[in-house]
C-alpha positions in Angstrom: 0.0 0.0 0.0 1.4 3.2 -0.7 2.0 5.7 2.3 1.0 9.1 2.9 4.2 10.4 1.4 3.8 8.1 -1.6 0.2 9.3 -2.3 1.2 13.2 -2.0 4.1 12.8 -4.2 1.8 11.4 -7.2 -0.9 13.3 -6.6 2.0 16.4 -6.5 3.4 15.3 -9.5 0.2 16.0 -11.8 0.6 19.6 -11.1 1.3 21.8 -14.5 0.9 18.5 -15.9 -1.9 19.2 -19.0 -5.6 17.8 -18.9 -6.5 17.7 -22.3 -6.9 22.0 -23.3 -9.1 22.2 -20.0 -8.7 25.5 -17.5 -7.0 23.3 -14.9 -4.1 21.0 -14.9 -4.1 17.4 -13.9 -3.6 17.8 -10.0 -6.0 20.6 -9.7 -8.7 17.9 -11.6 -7.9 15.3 -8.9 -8.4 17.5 -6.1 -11.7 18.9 -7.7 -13.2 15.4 -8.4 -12.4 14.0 -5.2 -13.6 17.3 -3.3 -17.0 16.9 -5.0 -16.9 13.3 -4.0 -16.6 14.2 -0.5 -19.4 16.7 -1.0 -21.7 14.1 -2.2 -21.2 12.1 0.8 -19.2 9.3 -1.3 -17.3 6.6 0.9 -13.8 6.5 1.6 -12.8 4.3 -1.4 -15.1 6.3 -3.9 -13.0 9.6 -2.9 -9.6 7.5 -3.4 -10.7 6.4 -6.8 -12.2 10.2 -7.4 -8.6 11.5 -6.6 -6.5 8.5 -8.4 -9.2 8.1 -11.5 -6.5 9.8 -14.2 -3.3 8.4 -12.6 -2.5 6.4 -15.7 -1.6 9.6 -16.6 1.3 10.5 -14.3 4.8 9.9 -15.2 5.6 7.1 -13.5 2.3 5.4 -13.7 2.9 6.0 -17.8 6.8 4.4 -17.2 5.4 1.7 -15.5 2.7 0.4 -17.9 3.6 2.2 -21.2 1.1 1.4 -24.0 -2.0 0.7 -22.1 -4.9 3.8 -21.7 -4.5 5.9 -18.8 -7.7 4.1 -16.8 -6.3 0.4 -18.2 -2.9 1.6 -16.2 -4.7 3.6 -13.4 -6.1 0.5 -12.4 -3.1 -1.7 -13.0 -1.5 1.0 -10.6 -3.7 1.1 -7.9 -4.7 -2.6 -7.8 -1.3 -3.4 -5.6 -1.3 0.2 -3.9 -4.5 1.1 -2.6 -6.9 -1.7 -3.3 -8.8 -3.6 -5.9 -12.4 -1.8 -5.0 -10.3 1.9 -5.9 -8.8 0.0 -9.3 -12.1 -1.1 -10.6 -13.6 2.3 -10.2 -10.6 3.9 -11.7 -11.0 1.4 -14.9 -14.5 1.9 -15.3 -14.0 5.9 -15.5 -14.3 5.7 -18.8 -16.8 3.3 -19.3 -18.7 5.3 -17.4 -18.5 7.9 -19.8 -19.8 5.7 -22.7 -22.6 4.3 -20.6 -23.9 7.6 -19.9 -23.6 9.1 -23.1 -25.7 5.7 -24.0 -28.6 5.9 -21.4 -28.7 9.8 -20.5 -29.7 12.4 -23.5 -28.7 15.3 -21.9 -25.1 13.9 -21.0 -23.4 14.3 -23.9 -24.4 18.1 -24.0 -22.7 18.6 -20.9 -19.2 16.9 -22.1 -16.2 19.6 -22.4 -15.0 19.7 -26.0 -12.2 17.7 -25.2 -14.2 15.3 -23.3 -16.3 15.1 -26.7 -12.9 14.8 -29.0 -11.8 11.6 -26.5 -15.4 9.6 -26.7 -14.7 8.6 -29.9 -11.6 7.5 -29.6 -12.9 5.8 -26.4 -15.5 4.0 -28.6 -18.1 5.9 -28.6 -21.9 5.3 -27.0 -22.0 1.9 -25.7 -23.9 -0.7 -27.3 -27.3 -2.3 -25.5 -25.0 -5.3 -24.9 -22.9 -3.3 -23.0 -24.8 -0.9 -21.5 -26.9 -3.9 -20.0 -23.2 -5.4 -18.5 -22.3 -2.0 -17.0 -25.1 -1.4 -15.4 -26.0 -4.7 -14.0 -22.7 -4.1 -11.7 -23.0 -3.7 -8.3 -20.8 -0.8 -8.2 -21.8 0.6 -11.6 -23.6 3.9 -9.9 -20.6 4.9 -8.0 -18.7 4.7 -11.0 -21.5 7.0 -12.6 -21.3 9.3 -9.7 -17.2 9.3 -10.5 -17.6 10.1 -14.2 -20.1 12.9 -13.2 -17.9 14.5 -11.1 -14.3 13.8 -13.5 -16.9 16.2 -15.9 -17.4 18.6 -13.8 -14.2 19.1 -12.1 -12.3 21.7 -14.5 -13.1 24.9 -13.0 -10.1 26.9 -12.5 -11.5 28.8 -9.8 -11.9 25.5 -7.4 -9.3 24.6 -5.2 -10.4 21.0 -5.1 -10.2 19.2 -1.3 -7.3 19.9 0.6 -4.4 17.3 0.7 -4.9 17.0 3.9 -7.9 16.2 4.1 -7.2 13.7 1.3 -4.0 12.0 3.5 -6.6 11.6 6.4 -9.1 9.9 4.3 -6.5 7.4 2.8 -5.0 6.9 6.3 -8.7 6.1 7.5 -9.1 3.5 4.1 -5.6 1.8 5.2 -7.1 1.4 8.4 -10.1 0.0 7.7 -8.1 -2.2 4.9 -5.6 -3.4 7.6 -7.0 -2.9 11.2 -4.1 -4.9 12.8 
């Protein structure tokens, strides 16, 4: 499991680090999405994976599993660091995103242009098939709730949740994972 250190470093290392032409830079987006997780109440692990969803993207996430898409190494990431229940939301960011754009009309409106530009390459809408699958798992609305808040946390004006309060809410998940 990482330690506090560990987890400010990478989250750290995102800052002036590029999200896609949006008014706030990777580390600024983490803080954002895992602030409104806490505002909507979300559990410990939700806020972890709300913070962690676009690690893939970090240098030394990207070193250590060049090739595969930021949530596909995200996940791979986080699996042995933080837990399996924070990996699966982190790969299912994006699926999220194609599920929603599938089931919810209005969704797609509300995508940045750069959010638009990367749904395609993400495979567009998902197909009834899919859609089905996603949605039949158990933890398919919290990874909704993620993907709503990963859209709507690119305002440069918000702060985001203070590390702090993000190093006491992973110290309170590694307890709760380990209570030895």
């Amino acid at each position: 499991m990482l330690s506090n250190d560990e987890l400010a470093e990478l989250i750290g290392g995102l800052a002036g680090l590029p999200y896609g032409g949006e008014a706030v830079d990777q580390r600024l987006h983490a803080l954002q999405c895992a602030g409104q997780a806490v505002a909507a109440g979300a559990d410990d692990e939700l806020v972890l994976a709300a913070a962690l969803h676009d690690i893939g993207r970090a240098k030394p996430v990207r070193a250590e599993f060049p090739g595969l898409p930021h949530e596909q190494a995200g996940a791979a990431f986080a699996r042995d660091r933080v837990g399996e229940g924070v990996a699966w939301l982190i790969a299912q960011h994006v699926p999220a995103k194609r599920y929603l754009v599938a089931v919810d009309e209005a969704y797609f409106g509300q995508l940045s242009p750069a959010s638009v530009r990367s749904l395609e390459k993400q495979g567009g809408p998902m197909s009834a098939a899919e859609v089905r699958e996603f949605g039949s798992h158990p933890r398919a609305e919290a990874a909704v709730a993620l993907r709503r808040w990963d859209e709507a946390a690119k305002d440069p004006d918000d702060a985001g949740l203070p590390m702090g309060d993000l190093l006491r809410i992973f110290d309170r998940y590694r307890l709760a994972q380990n209570p030895s």
